[in-house]
N, CA, C and O atoms as a Maestro MAE file, in Angstrom:
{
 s_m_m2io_version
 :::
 2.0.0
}

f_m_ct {
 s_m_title
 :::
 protein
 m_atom[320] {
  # First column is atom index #
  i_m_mmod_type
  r_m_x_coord
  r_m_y_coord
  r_m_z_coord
  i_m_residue_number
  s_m_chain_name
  s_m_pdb_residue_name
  s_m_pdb_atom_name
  i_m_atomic_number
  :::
  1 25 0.815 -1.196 0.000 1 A "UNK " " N  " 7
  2 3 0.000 0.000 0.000 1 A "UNK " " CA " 6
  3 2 0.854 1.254 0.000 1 A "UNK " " C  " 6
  4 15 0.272 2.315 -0.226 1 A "UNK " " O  " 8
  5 25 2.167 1.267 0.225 2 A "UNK " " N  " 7
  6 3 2.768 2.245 -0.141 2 A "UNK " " CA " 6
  7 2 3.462 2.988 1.372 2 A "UNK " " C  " 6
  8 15 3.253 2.226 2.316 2 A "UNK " " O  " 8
  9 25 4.102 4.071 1.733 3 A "UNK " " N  " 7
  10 3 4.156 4.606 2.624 3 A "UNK " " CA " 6
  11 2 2.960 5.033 3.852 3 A "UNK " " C  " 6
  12 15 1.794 5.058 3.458 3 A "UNK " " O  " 8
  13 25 3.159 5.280 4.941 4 A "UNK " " N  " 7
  14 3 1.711 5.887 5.844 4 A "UNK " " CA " 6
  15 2 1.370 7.546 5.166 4 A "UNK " " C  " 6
  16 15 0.274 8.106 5.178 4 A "UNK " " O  " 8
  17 25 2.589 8.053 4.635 5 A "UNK " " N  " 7
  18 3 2.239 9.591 3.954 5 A "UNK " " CA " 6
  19 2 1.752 9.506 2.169 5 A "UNK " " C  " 6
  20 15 1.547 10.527 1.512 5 A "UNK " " O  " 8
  21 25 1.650 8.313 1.686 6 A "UNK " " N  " 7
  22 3 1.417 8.218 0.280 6 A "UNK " " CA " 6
  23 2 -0.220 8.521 0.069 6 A "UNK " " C  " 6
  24 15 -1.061 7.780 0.577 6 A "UNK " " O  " 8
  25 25 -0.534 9.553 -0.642 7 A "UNK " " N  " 7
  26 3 -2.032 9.649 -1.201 7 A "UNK " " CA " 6
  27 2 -2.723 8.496 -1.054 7 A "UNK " " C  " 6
  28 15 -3.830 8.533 -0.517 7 A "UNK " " O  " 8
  29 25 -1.923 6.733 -1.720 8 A "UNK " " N  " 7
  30 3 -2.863 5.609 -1.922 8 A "UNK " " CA " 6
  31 2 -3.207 5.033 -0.040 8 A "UNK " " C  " 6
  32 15 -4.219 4.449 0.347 8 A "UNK " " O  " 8
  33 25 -1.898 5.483 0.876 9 A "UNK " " N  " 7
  34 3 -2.770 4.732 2.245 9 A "UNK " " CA " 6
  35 2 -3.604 5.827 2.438 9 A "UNK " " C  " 6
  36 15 -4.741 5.356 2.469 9 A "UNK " " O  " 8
  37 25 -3.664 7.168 2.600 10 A "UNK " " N  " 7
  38 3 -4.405 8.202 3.063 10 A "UNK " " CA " 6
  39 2 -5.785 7.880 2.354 10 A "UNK " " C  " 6
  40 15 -6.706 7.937 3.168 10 A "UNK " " O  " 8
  41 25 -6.126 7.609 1.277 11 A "UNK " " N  " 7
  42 3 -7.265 7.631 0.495 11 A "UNK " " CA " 6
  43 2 -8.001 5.862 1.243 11 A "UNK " " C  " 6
  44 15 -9.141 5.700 1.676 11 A "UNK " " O  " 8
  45 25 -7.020 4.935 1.170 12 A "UNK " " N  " 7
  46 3 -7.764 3.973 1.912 12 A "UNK " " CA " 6
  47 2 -7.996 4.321 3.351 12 A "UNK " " C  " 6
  48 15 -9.144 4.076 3.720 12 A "UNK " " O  " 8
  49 25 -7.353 4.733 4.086 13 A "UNK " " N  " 7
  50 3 -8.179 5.256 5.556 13 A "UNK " " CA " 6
  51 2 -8.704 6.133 5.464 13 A "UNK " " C  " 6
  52 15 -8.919 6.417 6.642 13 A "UNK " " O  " 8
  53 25 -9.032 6.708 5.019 14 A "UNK " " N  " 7
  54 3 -10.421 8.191 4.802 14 A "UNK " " CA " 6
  55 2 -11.848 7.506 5.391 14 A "UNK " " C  " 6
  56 15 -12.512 8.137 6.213 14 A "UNK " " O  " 8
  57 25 -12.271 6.196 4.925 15 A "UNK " " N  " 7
  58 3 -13.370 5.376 5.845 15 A "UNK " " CA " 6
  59 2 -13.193 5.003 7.313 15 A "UNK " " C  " 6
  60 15 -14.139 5.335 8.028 15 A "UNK " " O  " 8
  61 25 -12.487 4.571 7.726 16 A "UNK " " N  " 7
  62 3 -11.807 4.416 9.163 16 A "UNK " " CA " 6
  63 2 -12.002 5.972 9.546 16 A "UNK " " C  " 6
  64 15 -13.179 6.150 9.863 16 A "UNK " " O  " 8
  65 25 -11.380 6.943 9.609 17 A "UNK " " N  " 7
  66 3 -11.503 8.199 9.915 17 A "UNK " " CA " 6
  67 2 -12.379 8.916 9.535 17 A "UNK " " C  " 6
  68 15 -12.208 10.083 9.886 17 A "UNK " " O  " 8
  69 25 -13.339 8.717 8.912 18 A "UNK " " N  " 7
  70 3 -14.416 9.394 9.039 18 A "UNK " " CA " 6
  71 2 -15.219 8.450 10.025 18 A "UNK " " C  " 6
  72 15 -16.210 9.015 10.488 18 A "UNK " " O  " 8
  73 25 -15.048 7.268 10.419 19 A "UNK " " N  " 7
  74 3 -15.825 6.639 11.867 19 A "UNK " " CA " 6
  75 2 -15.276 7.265 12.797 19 A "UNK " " C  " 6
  76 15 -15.988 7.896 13.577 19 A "UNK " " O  " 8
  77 25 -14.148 7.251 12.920 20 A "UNK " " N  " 7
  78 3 -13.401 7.979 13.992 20 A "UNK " " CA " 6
  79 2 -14.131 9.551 14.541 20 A "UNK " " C  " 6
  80 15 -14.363 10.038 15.648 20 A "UNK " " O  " 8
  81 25 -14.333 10.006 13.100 21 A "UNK " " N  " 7
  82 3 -14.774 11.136 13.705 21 A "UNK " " CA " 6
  83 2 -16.431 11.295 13.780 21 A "UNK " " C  " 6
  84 15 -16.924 12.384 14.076 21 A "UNK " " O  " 8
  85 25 -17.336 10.013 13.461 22 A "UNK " " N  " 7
  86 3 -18.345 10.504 14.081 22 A "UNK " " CA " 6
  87 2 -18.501 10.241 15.602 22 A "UNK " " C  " 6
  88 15 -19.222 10.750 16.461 22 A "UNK " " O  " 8
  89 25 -17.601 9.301 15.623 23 A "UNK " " N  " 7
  90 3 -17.962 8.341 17.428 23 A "UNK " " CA " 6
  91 2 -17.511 9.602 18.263 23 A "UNK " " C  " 6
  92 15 -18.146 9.917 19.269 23 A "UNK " " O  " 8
  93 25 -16.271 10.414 17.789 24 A "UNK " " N  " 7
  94 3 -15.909 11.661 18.441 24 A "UNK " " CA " 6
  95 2 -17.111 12.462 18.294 24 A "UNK " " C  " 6
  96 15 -17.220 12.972 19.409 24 A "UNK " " O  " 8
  97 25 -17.893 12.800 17.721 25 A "UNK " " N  " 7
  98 3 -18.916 13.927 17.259 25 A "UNK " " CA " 6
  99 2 -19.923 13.400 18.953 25 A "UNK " " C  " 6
  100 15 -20.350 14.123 19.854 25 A "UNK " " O  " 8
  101 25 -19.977 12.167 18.814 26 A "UNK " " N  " 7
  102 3 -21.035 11.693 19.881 26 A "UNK " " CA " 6
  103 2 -20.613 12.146 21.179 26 A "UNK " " C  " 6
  104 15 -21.561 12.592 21.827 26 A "UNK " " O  " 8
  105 25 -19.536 12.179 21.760 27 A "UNK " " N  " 7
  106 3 -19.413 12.277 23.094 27 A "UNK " " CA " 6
  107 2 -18.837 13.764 22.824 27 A "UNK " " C  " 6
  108 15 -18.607 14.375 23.867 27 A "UNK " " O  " 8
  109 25 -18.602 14.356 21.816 28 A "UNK " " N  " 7
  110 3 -18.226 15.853 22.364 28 A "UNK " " CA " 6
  111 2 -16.659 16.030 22.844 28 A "UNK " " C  " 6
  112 15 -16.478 16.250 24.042 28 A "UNK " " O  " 8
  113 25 -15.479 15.942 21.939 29 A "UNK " " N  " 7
  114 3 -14.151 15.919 22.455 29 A "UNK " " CA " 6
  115 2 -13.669 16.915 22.785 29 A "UNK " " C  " 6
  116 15 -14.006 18.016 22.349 29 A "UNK " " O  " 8
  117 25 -12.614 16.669 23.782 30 A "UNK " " N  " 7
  118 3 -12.274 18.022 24.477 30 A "UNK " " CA " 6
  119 2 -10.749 17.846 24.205 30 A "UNK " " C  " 6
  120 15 -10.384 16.839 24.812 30 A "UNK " " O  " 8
  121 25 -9.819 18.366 23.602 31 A "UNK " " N  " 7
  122 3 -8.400 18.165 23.814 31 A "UNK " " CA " 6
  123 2 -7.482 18.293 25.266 31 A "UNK " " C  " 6
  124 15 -7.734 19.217 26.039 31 A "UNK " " O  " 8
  125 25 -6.735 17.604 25.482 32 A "UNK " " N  " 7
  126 3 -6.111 16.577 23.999 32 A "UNK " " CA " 6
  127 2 -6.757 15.429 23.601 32 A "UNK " " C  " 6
  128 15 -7.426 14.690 24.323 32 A "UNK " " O  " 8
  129 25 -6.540 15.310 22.470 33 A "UNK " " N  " 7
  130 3 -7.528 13.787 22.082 33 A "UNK " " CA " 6
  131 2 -6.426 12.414 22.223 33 A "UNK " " C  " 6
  132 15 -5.218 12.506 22.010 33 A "UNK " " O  " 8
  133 25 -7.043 11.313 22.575 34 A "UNK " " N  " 7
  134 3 -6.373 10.208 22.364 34 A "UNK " " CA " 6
  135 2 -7.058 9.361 22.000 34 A "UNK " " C  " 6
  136 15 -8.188 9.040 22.366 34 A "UNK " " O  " 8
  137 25 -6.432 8.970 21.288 35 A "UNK " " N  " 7
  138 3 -6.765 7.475 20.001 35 A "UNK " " CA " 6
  139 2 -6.500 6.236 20.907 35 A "UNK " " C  " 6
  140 15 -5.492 6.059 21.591 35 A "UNK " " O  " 8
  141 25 -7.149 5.736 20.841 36 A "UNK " " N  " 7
  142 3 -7.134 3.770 21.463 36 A "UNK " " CA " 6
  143 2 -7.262 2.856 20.605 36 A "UNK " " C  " 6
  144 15 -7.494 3.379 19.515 36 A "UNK " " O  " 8
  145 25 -7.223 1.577 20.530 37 A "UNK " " N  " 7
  146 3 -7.163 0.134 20.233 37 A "UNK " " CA " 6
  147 2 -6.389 0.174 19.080 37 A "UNK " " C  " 6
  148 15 -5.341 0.820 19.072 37 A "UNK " " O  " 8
  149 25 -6.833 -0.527 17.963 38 A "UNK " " N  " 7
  150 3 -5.435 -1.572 17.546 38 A "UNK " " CA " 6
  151 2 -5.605 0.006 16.103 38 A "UNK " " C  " 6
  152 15 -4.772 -0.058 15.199 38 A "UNK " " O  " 8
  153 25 -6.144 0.640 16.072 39 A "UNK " " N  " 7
  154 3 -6.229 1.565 14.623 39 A "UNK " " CA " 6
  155 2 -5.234 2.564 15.541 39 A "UNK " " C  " 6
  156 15 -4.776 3.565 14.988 39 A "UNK " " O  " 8
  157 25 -4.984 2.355 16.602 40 A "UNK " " N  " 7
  158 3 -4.087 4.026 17.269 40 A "UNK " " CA " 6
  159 2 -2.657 3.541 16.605 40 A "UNK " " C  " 6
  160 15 -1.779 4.402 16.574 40 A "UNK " " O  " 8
  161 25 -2.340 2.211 16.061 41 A "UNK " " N  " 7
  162 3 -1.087 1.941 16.255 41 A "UNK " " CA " 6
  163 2 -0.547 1.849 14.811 41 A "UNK " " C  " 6
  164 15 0.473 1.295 14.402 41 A "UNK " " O  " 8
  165 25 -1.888 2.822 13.874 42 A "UNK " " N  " 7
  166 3 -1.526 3.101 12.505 42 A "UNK " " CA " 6
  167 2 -0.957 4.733 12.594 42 A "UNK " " C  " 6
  168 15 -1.919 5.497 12.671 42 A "UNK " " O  " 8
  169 25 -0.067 5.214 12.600 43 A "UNK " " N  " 7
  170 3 0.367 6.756 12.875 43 A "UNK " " CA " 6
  171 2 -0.232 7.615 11.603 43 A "UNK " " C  " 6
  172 15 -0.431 8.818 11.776 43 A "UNK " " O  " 8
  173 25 -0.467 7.126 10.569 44 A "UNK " " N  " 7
  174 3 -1.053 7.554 9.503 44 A "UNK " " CA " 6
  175 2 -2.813 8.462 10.458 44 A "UNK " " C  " 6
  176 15 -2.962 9.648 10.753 44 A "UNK " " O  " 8
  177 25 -3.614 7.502 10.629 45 A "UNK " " N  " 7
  178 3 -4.873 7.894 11.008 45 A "UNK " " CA " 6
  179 2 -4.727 8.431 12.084 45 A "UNK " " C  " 6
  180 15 -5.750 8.498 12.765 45 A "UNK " " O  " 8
  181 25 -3.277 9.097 12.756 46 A "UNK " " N  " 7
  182 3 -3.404 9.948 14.028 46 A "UNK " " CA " 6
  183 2 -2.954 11.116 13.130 46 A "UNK " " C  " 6
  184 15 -3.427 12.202 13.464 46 A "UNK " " O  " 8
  185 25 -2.312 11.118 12.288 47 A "UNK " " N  " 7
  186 3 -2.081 12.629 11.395 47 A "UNK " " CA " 6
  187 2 -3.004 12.256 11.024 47 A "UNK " " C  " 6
  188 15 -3.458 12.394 12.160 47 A "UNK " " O  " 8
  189 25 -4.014 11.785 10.360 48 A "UNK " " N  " 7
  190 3 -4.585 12.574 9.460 48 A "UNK " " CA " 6
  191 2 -5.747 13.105 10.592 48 A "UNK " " C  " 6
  192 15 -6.298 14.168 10.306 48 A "UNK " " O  " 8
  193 25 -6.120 12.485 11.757 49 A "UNK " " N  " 7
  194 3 -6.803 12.890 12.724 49 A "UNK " " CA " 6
  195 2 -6.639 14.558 13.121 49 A "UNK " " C  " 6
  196 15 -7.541 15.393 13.186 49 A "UNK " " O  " 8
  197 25 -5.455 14.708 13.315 50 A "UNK " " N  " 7
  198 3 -4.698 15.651 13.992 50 A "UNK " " CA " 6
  199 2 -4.985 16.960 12.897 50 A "UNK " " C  " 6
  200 15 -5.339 18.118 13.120 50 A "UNK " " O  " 8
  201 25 -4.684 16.274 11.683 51 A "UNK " " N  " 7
  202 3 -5.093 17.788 10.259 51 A "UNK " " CA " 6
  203 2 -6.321 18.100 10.483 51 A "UNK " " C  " 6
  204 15 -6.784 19.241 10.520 51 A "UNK " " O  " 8
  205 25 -7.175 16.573 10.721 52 A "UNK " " N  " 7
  206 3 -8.979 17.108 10.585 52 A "UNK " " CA " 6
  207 2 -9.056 18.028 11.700 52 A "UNK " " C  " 6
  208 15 -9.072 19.191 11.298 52 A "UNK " " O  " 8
  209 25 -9.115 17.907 13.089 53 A "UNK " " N  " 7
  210 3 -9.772 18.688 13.940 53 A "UNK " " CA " 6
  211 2 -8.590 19.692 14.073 53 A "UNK " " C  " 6
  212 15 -8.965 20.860 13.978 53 A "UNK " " O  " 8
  213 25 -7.380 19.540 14.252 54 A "UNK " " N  " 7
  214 3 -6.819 20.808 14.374 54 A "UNK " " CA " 6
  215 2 -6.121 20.386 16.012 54 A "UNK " " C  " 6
  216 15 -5.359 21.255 16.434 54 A "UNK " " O  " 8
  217 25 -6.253 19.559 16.635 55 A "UNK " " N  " 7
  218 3 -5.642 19.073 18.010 55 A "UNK " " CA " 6
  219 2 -4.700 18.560 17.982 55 A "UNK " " C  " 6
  220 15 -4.453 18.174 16.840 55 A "UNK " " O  " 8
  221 25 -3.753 18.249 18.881 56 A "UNK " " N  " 7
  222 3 -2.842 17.462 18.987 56 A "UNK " " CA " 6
  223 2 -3.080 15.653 19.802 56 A "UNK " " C  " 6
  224 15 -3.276 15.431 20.997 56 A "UNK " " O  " 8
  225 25 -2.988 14.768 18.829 57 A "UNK " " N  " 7
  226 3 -3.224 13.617 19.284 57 A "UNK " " CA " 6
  227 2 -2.746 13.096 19.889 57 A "UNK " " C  " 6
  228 15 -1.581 13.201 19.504 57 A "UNK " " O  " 8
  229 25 -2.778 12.073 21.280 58 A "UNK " " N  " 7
  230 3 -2.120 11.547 21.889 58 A "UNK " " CA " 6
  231 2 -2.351 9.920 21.379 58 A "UNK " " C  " 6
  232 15 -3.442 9.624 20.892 58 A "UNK " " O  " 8
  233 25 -1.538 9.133 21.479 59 A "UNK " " N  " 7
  234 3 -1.651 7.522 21.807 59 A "UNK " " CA " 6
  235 2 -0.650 6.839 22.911 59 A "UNK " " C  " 6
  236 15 0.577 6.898 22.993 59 A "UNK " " O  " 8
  237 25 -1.850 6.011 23.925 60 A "UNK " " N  " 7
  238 3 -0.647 6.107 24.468 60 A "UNK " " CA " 6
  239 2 0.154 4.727 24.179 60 A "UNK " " C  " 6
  240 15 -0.067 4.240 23.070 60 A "UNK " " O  " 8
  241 25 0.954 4.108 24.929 61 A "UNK " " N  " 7
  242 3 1.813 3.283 24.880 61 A "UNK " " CA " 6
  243 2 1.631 1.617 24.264 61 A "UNK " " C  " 6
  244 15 2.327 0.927 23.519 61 A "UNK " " O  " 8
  245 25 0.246 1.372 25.038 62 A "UNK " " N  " 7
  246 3 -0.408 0.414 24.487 62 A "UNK " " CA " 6
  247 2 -1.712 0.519 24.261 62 A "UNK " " C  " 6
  248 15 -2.523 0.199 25.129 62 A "UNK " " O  " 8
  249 25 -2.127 1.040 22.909 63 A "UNK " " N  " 7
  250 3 -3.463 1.679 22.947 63 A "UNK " " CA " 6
  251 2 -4.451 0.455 22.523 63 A "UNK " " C  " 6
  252 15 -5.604 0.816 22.285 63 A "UNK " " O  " 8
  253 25 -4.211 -0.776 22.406 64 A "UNK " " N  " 7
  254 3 -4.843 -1.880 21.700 64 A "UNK " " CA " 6
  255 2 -5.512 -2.202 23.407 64 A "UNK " " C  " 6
  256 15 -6.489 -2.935 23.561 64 A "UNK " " O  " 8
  257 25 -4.912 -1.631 24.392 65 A "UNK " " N  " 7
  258 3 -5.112 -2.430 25.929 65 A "UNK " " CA " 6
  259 2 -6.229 -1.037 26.127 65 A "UNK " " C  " 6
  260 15 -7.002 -1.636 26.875 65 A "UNK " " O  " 8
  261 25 -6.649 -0.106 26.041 66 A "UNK " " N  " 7
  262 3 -6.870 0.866 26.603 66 A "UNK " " CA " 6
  263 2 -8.718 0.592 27.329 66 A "UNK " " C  " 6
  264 15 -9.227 1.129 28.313 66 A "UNK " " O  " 8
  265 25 -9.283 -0.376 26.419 67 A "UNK " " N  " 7
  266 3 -10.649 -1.184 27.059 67 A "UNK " " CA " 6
  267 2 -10.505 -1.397 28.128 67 A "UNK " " C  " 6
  268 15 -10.889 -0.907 29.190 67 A "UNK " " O  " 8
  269 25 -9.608 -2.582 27.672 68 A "UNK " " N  " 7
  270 3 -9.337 -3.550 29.142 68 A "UNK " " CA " 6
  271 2 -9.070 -2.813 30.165 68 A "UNK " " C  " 6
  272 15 -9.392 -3.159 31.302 68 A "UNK " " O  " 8
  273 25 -8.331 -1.497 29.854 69 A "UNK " " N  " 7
  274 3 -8.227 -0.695 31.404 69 A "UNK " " CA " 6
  275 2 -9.193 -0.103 32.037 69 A "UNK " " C  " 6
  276 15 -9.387 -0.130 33.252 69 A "UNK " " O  " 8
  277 25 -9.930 0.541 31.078 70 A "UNK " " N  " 7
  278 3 -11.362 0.863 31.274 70 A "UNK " " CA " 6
  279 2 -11.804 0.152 31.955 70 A "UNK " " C  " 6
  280 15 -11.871 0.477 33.141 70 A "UNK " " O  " 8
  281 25 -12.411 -1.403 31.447 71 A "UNK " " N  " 7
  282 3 -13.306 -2.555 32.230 71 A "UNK " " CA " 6
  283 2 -12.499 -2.811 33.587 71 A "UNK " " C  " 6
  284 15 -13.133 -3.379 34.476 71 A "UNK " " O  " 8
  285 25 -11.602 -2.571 33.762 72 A "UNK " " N  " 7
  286 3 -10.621 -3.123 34.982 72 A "UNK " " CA " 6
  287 2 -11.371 -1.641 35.950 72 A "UNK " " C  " 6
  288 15 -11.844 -1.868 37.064 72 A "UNK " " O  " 8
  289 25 -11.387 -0.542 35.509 73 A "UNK " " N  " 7
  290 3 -11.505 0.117 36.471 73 A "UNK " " CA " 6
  291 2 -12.833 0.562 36.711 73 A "UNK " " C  " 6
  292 15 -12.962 1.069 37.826 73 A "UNK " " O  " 8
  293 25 -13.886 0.530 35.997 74 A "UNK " " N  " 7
  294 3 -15.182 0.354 36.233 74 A "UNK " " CA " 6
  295 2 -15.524 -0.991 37.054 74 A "UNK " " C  " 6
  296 15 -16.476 -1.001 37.834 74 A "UNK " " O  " 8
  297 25 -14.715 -2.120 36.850 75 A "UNK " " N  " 7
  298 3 -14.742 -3.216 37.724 75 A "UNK " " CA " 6
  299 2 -14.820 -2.560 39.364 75 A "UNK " " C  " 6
  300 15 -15.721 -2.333 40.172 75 A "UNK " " O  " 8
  301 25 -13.015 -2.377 39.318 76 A "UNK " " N  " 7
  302 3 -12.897 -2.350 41.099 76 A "UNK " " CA " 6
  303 2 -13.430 -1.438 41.378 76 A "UNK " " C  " 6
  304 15 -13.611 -1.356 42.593 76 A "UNK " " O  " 8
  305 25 -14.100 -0.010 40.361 77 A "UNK " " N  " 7
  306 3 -15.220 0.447 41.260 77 A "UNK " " CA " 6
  307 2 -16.822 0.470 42.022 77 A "UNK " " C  " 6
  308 15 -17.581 1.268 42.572 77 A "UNK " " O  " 8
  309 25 -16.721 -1.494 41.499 78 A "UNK " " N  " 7
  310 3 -18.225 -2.136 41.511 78 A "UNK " " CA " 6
  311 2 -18.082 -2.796 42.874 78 A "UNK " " C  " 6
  312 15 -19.088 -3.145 43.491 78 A "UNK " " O  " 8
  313 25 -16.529 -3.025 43.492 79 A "UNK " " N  " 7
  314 3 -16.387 -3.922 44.203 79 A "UNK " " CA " 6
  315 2 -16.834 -3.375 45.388 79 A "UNK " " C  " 6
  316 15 -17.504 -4.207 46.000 79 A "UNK " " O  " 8
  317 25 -16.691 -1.754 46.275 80 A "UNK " " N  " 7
  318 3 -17.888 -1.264 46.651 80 A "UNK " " CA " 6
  319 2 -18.980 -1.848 47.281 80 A "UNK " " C  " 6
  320 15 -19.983 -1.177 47.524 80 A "UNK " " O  " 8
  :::
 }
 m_bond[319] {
  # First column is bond index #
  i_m_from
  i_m_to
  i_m_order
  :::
  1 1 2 1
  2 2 3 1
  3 3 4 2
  4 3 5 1
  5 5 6 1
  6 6 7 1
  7 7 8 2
  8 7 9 1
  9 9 10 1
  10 10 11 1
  11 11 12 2
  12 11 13 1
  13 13 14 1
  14 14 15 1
  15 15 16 2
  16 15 17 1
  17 17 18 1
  18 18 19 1
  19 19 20 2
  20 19 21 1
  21 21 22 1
  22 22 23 1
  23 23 24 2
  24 23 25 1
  25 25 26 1
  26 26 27 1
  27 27 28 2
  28 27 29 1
  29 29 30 1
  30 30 31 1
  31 31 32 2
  32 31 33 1
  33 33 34 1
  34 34 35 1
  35 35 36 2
  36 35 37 1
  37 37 38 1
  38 38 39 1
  39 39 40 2
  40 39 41 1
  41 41 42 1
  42 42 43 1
  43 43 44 2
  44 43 45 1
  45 45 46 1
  46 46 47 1
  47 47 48 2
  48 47 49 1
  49 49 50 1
  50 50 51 1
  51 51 52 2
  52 51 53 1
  53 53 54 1
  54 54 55 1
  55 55 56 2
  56 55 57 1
  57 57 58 1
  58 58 59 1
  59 59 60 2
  60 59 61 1
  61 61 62 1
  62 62 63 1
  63 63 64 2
  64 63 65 1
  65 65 66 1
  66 66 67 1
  67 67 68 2
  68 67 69 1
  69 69 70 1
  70 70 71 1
  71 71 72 2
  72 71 73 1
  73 73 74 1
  74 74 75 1
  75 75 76 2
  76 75 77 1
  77 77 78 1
  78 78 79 1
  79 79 80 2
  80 79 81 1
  81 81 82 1
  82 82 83 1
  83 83 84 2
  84 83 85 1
  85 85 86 1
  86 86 87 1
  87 87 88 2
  88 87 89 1
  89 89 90 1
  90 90 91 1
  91 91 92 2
  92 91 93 1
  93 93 94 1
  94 94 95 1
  95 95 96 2
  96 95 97 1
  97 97 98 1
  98 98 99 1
  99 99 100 2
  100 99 101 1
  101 101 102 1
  102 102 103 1
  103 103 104 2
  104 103 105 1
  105 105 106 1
  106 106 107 1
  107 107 108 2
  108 107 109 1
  109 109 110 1
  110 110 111 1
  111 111 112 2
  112 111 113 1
  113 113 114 1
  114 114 115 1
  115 115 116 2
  116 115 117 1
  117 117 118 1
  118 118 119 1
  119 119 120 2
  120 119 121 1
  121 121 122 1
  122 122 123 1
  123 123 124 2
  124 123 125 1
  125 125 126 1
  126 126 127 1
  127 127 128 2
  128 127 129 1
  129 129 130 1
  130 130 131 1
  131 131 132 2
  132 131 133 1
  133 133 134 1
  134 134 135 1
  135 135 136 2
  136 135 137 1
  137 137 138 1
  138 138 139 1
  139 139 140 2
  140 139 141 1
  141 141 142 1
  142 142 143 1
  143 143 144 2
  144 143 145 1
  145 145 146 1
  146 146 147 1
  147 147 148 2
  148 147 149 1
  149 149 150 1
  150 150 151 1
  151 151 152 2
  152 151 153 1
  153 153 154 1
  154 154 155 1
  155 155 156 2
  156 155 157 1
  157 157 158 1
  158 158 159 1
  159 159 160 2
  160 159 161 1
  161 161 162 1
  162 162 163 1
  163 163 164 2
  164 163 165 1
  165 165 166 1
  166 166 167 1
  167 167 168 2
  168 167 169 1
  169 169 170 1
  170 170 171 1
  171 171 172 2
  172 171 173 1
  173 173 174 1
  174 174 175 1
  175 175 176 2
  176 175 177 1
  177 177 178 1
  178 178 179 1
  179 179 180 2
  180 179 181 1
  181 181 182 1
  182 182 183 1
  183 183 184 2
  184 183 185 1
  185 185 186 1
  186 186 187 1
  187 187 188 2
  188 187 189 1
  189 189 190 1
  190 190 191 1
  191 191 192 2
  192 191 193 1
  193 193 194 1
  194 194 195 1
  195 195 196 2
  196 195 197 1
  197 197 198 1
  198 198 199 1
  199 199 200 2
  200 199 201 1
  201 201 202 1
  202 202 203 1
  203 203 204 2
  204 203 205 1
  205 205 206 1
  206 206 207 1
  207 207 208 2
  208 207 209 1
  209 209 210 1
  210 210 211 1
  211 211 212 2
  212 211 213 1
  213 213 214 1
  214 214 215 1
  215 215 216 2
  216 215 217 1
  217 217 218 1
  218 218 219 1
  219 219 220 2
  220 219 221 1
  221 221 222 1
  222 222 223 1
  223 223 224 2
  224 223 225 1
  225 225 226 1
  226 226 227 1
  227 227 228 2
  228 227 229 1
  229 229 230 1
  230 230 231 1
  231 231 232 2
  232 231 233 1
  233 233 234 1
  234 234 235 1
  235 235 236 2
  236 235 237 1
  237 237 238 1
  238 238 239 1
  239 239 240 2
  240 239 241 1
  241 241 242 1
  242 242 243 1
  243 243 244 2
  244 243 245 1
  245 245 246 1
  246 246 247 1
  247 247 248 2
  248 247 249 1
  249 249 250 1
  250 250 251 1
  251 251 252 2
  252 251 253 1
  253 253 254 1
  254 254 255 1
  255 255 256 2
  256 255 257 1
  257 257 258 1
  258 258 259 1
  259 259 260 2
  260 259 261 1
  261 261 262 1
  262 262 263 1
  263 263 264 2
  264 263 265 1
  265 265 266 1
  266 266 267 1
  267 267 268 2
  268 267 269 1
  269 269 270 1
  270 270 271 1
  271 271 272 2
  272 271 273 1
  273 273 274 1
  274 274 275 1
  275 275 276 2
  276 275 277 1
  277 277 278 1
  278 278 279 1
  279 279 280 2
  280 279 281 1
  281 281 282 1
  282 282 283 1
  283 283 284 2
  284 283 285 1
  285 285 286 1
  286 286 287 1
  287 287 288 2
  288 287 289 1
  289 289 290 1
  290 290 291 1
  291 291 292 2
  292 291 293 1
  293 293 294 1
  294 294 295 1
  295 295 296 2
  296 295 297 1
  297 297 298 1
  298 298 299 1
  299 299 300 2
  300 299 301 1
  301 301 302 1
  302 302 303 1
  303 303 304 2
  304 303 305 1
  305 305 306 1
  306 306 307 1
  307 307 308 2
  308 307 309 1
  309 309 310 1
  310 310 311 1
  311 311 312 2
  312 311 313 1
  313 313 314 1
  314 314 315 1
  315 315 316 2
  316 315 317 1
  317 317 318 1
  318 318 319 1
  319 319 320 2
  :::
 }
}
C-alpha cells in the first residue's frame, strides 16, 4: 500500500476516519484527544486525525489495551 504519507494509504483510511470522527462527534471531544485500540497503532490515522480537527493527538503506549483498562476500572469500582 505504499508509505503511511502516500495519497494511496491516506485515500484507503479516509473510511476508518471518518468513523473515527463521528464516534468523536457523539461524546463531544475536548483536547487533547487520544486514540485507542489496535487503529491508534496506525500513525497515519493519528495525522490525518490531527489535520482534521486541528488538536494534537495523543496515543498512548499500548493503545490496543486501553478497554481492558477501562473494564478493569469500572470493575474495582463495583467492588464497593
Amino acid at each position: 500500500m505504499g508509505s503511511p504519507d502516500s495519497p494511496c494509504s491516506c485515500v484507503a483510511l479516509e473510511p476508518i476516519l471518518k468513523r473515527v470522527m463521528a464516534m468523536m462527534q457523539t461524546v463531544g471531544p475536548t483536547p487533547p484527544l487520544m486514540l485507542s485500540g489496535g487503529v491508534a497503532q496506525n500513525q497515519a490515522i493519528a495525522r490525518m486525525l490531527e489535520e482534521e480537527t486541528g488538536e494534537k493527538v495523543v496515543i498512548p503506549q499500548y493503545p490496543q489495551l486501553m478497554g481492558a483498562y477501562g473494564a478493569a476500572l469500572v470493575a474495582l469500582g463495583m467492588r464497593d
